[in-house]
C-alpha positions in Angstrom: -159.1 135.7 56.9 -158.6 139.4 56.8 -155.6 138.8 57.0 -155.3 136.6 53.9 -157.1 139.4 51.9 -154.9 142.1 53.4 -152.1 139.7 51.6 -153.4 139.3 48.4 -154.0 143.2 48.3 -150.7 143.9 49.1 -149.5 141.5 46.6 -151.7 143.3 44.0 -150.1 146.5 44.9 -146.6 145.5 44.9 -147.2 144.0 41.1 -149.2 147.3 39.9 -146.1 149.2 41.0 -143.7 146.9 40.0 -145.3 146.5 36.4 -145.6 150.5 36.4 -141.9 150.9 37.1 -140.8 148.0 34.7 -142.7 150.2 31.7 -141.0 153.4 33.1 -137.6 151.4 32.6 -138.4 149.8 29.6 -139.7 153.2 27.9 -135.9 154.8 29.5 -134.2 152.6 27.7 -136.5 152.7 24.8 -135.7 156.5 24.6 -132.2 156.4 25.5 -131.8 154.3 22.2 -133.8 156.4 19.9 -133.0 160.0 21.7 -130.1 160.7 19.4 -132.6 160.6 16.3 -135.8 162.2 17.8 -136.2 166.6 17.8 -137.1 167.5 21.4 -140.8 168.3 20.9 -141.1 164.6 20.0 -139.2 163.6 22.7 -141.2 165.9 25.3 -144.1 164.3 24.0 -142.5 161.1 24.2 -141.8 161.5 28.0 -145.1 164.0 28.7 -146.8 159.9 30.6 -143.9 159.5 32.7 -143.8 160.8 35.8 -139.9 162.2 36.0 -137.9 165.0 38.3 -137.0 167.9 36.2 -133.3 167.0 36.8 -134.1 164.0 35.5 -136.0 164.9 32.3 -133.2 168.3 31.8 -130.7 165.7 31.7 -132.2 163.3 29.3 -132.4 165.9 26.7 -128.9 167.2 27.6 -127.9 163.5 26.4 -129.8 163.2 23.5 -128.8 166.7 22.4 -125.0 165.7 22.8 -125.6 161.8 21.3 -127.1 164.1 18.2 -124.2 165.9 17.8 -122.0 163.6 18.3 -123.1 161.5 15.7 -123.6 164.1 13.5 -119.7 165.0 13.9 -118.7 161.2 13.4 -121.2 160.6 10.3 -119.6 164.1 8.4 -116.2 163.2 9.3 -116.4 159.3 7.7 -118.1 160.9 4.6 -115.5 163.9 4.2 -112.5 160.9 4.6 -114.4 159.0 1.5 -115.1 161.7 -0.4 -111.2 162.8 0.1 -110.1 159.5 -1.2 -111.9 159.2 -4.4 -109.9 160.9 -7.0 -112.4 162.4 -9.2 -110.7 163.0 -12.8 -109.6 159.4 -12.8 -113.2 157.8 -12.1 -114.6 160.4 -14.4 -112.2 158.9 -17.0 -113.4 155.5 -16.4 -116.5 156.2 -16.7 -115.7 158.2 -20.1 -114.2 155.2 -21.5 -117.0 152.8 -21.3 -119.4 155.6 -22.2 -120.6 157.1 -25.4 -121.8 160.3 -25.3 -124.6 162.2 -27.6 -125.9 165.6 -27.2 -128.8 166.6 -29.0 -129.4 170.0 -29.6 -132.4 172.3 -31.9 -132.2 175.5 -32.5 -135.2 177.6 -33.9 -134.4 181.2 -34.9 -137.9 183.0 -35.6 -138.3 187.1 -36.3 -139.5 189.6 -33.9 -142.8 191.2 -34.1 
C-alpha cells in the first residue's frame, strides 16, 4: 500500500515538473518570437519568473538585440528601394492634373502706436 502511494507521489512529481518545464518552454518560445520587438527592461521583466543560467539569459538578449537590428536594417533597406523608385515630379504632376488648387490669403495692415 505504501508502496502504491509512494507511486502516485512520484507520479504527482514527475507531472508538477513536467508542467513546470513545458511553461518554461512555452514562455522560450513565446519570447524568442516577440524578443526582436521588446526593449530589454521588458524583456528582463519578462524572464525575471524563470529560473535560467546567466549564459543562458546573456544569450537570449544577445539574440534579441541582433533579431532587432537585423530587422531594423531589412525594414530601412525595403523602404529606401521604394522610396528610390517613385519618381517624385511625375506623381506630383499627376496629382496636379486632377487637382484644383486655391490659396486664400488676408492681409490686414494696421498703424503702430
Amino acid at each position: 500500500m505504501s508502496d502504491e502511494k509512494d507511486d502516485k507521489n512520484a507520479d504527482k512529481k514527475d507531472d508538477k515538473s513536467s508542467t513546470l518545464l513545458g511553461e518554461a518552454a512555452k514562455k522560450l518560445f513565446t519570447v524568442g518570437v516577440t524578443a526582436a520587438f521588446l526593449t530589454e527592461e521588458s524583456l528582463r521583466s519578462y524572464l525575471s519568473d524563470i529560473k535560467l543560467p546567466k549564459e543562458v539569459f546573456g544569450l537570449i538578449l544577445q539574440s534579441a538585440s541582433k533579431s532587432k537590428d537585423e530587422i531594423t536594417n531589412r525594414v530601412t533597406k525595403e523602404i529606401a528601394g521604394v522610396l528610390s523608385k517613385i519618381d517624385y515630379v511625375k506623381e506630383f504632376s499627376k496629382f496636379a492634373e486632377t487637382h484644383k488648387f486655391k490659396v486664400t490669403a488676408e492681409i490686414e495692415i494696421q498703424k503702430k502706436n
